[in-house]
N, C-alpha and C positions, 0 to 999 in steps of 0.2 A: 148418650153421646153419639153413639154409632147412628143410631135415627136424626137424631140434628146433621150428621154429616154426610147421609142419605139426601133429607131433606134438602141441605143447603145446593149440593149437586145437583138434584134434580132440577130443584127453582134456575139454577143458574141456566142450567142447558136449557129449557123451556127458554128462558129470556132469550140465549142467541137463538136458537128458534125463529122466537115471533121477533128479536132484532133483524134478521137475515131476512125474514119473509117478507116484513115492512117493507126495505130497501130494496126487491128484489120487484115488490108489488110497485113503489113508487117508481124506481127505471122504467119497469116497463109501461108505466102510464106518460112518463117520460117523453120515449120515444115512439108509443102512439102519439102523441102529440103532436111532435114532432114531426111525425109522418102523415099525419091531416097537414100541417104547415105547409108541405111540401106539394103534396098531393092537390092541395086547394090553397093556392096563396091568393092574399086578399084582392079584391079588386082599387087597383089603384090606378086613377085615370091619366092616362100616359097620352102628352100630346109632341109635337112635332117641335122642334126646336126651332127649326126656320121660319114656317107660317102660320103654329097654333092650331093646328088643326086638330081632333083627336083622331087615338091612332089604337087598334086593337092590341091589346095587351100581347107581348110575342112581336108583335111586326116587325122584321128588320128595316123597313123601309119606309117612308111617308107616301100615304097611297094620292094625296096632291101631289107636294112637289117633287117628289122621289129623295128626298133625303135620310141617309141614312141612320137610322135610331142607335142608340147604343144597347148594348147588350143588355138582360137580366141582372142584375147583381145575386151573385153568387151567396148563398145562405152564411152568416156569420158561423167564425169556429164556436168549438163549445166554448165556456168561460175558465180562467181558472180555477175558480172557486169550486165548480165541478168535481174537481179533480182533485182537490184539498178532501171535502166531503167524504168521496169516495175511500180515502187511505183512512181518514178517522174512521168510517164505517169498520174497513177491514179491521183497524185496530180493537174496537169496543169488542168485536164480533170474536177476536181470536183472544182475548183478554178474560172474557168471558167463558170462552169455551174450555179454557186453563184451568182458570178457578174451577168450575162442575168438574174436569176431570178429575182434577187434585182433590176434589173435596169427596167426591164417590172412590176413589183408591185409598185414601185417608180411612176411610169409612170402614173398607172391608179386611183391613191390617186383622191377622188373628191378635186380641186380645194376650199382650203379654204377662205370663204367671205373677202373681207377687210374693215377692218369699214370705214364706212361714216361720214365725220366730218360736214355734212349739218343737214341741218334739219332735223327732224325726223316724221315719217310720220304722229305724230301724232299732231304734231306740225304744218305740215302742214295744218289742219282742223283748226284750232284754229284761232280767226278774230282777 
């Protein structure tokens, strides 16, 4: 029994492990991502509102009529959903880690005596 609950401890903690790693690996592929997005955003051909013109990506200005362009649009927030994710990760990950501990301090309990329904040792001396 003590090796089953060795075992089951061990297995558990291994799991948040490679649970933690996963999520830890996928973020930060994440926000490399994210940061290529940033760092290279797409080319998207931006023209002049007043005469059509095209206009370098950036330009505040129209380099024909001088009209002013509008700004970049600012990178959307992250989503909810995000952020949902993230609290289940924590949950599985600390639910986890519970069970292995409980299950390896279960484990190493000393083994309590069972009483002896025989004689008793003291009993035994006695003629």
């Amino acid at each position: 029994m003590d090796f089953a609950l060795n075992a089951l401890g061990f297995i558990l903690l291994v799991a948040v492990f490679l649970v933690f790693r996963g999520w830890v690996r996928g973020r930060r592929r994440r926000a490399y991502e994210h940061f290529q997005r940033a760092m290279n955003p797409p080319a998207v051909p931006v023209t002049c509102r007043h005469c059509g013109t095209p206009v370098a990506a950036g330009a505040a200005f129209c380099p024909r009529c001088g009209a002013t362009l509008p700004p970049p649009l600012p990178a959307a927030p992250p989503a909810p959903e995000d952020r949902r994710r993230k609290a289940i990760v924590y949950v599985v990950i600390g639910v986890l880690a519970v069970l292995g501990l409980a299950a390896l301090k279960s484990a190493r309990r000393a083994p309590q005596a069972e009483p002896s329904y025989g004689p008793s040792r003291f009993q035994r001396h006695l003629p």
